[in-house]
C-alpha positions in Angstrom: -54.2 -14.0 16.1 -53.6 -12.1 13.1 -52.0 -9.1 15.0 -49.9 -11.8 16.6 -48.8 -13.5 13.3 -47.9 -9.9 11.9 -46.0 -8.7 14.8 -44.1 -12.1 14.6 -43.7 -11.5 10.7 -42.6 -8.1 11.1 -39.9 -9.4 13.6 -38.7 -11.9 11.5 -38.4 -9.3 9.0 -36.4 -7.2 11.3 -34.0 -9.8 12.2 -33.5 -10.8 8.7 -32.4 -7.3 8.0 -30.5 -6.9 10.9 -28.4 -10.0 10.0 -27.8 -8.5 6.2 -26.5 -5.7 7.6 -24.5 -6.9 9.6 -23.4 -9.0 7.0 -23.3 -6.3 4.2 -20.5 -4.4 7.3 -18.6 -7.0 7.3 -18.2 -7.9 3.4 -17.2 -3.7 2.9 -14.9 -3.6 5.6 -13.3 -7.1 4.3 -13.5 -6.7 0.8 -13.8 -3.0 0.1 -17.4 -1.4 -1.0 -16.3 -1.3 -4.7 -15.2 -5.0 -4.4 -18.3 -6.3 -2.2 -21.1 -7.8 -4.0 -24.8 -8.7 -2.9 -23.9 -12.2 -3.6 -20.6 -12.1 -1.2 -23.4 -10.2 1.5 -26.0 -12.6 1.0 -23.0 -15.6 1.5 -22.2 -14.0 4.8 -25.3 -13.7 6.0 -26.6 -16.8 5.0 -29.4 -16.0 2.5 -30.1 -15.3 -0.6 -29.5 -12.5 -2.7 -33.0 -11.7 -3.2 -33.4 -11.2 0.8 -30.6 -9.5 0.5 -31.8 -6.8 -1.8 -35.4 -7.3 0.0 -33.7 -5.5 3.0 -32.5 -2.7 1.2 -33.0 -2.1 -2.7 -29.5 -0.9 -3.5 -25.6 -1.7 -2.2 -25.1 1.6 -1.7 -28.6 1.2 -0.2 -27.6 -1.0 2.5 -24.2 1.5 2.8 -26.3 4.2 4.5 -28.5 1.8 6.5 -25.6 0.8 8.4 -24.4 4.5 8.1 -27.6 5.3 9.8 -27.2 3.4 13.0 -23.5 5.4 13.1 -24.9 8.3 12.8 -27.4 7.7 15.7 -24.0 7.1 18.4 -22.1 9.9 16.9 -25.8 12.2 17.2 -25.7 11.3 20.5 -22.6 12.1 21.6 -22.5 15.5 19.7 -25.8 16.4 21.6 -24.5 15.4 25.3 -20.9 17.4 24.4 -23.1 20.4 23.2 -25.6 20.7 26.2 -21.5 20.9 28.4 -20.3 23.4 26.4 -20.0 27.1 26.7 -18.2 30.2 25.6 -17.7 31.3 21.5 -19.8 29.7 19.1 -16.3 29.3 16.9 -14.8 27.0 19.8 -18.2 25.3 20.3 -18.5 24.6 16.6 -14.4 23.3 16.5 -15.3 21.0 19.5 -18.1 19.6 17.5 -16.7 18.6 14.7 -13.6 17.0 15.9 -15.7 15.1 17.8 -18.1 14.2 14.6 -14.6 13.9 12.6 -13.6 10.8 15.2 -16.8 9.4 14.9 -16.8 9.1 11.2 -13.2 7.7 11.2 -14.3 4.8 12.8 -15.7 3.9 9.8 -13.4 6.1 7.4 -13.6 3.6 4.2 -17.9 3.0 4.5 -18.3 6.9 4.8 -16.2 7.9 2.1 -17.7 5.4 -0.2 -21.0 6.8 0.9 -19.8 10.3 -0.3 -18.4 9.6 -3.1 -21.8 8.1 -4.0 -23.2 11.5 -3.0 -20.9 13.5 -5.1 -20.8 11.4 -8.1 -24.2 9.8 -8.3 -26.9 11.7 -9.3 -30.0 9.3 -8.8 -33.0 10.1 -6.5 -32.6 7.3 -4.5 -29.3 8.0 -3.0 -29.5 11.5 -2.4 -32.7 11.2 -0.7 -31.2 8.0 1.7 -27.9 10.1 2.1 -29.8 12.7 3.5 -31.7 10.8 6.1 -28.4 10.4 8.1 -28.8 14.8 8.4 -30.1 14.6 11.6 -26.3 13.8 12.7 -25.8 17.8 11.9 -28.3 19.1 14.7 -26.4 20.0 17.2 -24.2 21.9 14.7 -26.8 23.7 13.4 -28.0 25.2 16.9 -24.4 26.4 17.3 -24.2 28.4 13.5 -27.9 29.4 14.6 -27.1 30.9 17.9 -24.2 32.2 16.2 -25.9 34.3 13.3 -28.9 35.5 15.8 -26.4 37.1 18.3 -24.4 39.2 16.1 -21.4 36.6 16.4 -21.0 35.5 12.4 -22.5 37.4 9.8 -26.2 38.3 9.8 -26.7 38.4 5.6 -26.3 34.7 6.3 -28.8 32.1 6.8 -28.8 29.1 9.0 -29.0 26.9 5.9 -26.0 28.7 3.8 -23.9 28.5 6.6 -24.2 24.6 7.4 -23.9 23.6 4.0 -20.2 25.0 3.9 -19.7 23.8 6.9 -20.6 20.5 5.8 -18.7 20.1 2.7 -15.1 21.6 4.4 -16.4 18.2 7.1 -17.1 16.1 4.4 -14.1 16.7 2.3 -11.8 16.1 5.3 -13.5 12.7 5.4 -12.9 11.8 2.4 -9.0 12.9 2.6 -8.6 10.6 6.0 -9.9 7.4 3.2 -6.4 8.2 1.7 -3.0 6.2 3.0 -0.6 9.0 2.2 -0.2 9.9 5.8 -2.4 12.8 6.0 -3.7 14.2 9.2 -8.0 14.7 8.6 -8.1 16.2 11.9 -5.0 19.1 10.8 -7.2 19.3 7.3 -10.4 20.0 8.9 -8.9 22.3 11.4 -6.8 24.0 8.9 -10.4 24.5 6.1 -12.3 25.1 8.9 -10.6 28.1 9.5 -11.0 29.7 6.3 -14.7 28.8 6.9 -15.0 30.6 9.6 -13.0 33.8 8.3 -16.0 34.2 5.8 -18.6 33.4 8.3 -17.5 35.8 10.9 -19.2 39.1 11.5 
C-alpha cells in the first residue's frame, strides 16, 4: 500500500509539473521570457507560485526543462538523418546542423533567452541545467570524431576543441535568427560555418 500511495504521489507530482510547463511555454511565448513571471505561470496553470517554483527552482529553471523535451525531438531526428548519411564529414556535419538550426527555430525566442542566460549568467545552477540539453550534440560529435581520426580535419585537434567552436558559430546563428531585422540564420550559419571549417580542415 505504501508503494502504491508513492507511485500515485509521484504521478501527481509528475502531472503537476507537466501542467507548469506547459503553462510556463505558453506565458514566454505570449509574454516574452523577460516579461513572464512565476506568478503569470502559476495563473496559467492554475496553481500557486510555490508549486510553481516546486517544479523547477528557477524561471530560467523551467526555460531549459521545456528546452529539454525540444531537444529530445530535435536529438532524434539528428540521429535518424545521420545513420542516412554518407560521403565528407564537411557535408555530413552542414546537413546536421541545418537540420538542428530548424529545430531550434521553432522555438527561436525560448532558446535565445536560454543563451543569453548561458552567456551572461555566471551561476552554477544554470550552466549546469544548460548543459544537460548536450546530449542534442551527439550525433555531431561522431561526425567531427570520425573526421579528426581519418585524416579529414586536423589531427592537433581534439574531439572536444573542435565541438565547442562548432557550437558557438551554432549558437550565435541562434541568437541572430531572435532578431527581426530580416536576417537569414540559416545564410549566417552557413556563411560562419565555413570559416569554421577552413581552420578545422587538414
Amino acid at each position: 500500500m505504501a508503494n502504491k500511495r508513492a507511485t500515485r504521489r509521484d504521478m501527481r507530482r509528475e502531472a503537476t509539473k507537466a501542467a507548469v510547463l506547459e503553462a510556463a511555454q505558453h506565458v514566454f511565448l505570449a509574454q516574452g521570457f523577460e516579461g513572464a513571471t512565476i506568478k503569470a505561470i502559476a495563473d496559467q496553470a492554475g496553481v500557486s507560485p510555490g508549486t510553481v517554483l516546486n517544479a523547477e527552482p528557477t524561471k530560467a529553471a523551467l526555460l531549459v526543462a521545456i528546452l529539454n523535451g525540444e531537444c529530445e525531438q530535435i536529438a532524434e531526428s539528428a540521429e535518424q538523418l545521420e545513420s542516412a548519411l554518407s560521403g565528407a564529414a564537411v557535408d555530413r556535419l552542414g546537413a546536421l546542423l541545418q537540420l538542428m538550426l530548424d529545430g531550434h527555430l521553432r522555438h527561436t525566442e525560448l532558446f535565445a533567452a536560454a543563451l543569453g542566460y548561458r552567456w551572461l549568467d555566471a551561476s552554477t545552477d544554470f550552466q549546469s541545467a544548460f548543459e544537460e540539453l548536450s546530449f542534442v550534440w551527439a550525433p555531431v560529435r561522431r561526425v567531427l570524431t570520425s573526421a579528426l581520426e581519418s585524416g579529414e580535419f586536423r589531427s592537433d585537434l581534439d574531439a572536444d576543441a573542435a565541438l565547442h567552436a562548432v557550437r558557438e558559430v551554432f549558437y550565435s546563428a541562434v541568437r541572430e535568427a531572435s532578431r527581426d531585422d530580416g536576417a537569414d540564420p540559416r545564410a549566417a550559419l552557413t556563411h560562419r560555418m565555413n570559416v569554421v571549417i577552413g581552420g578545422l580542415k587538414a
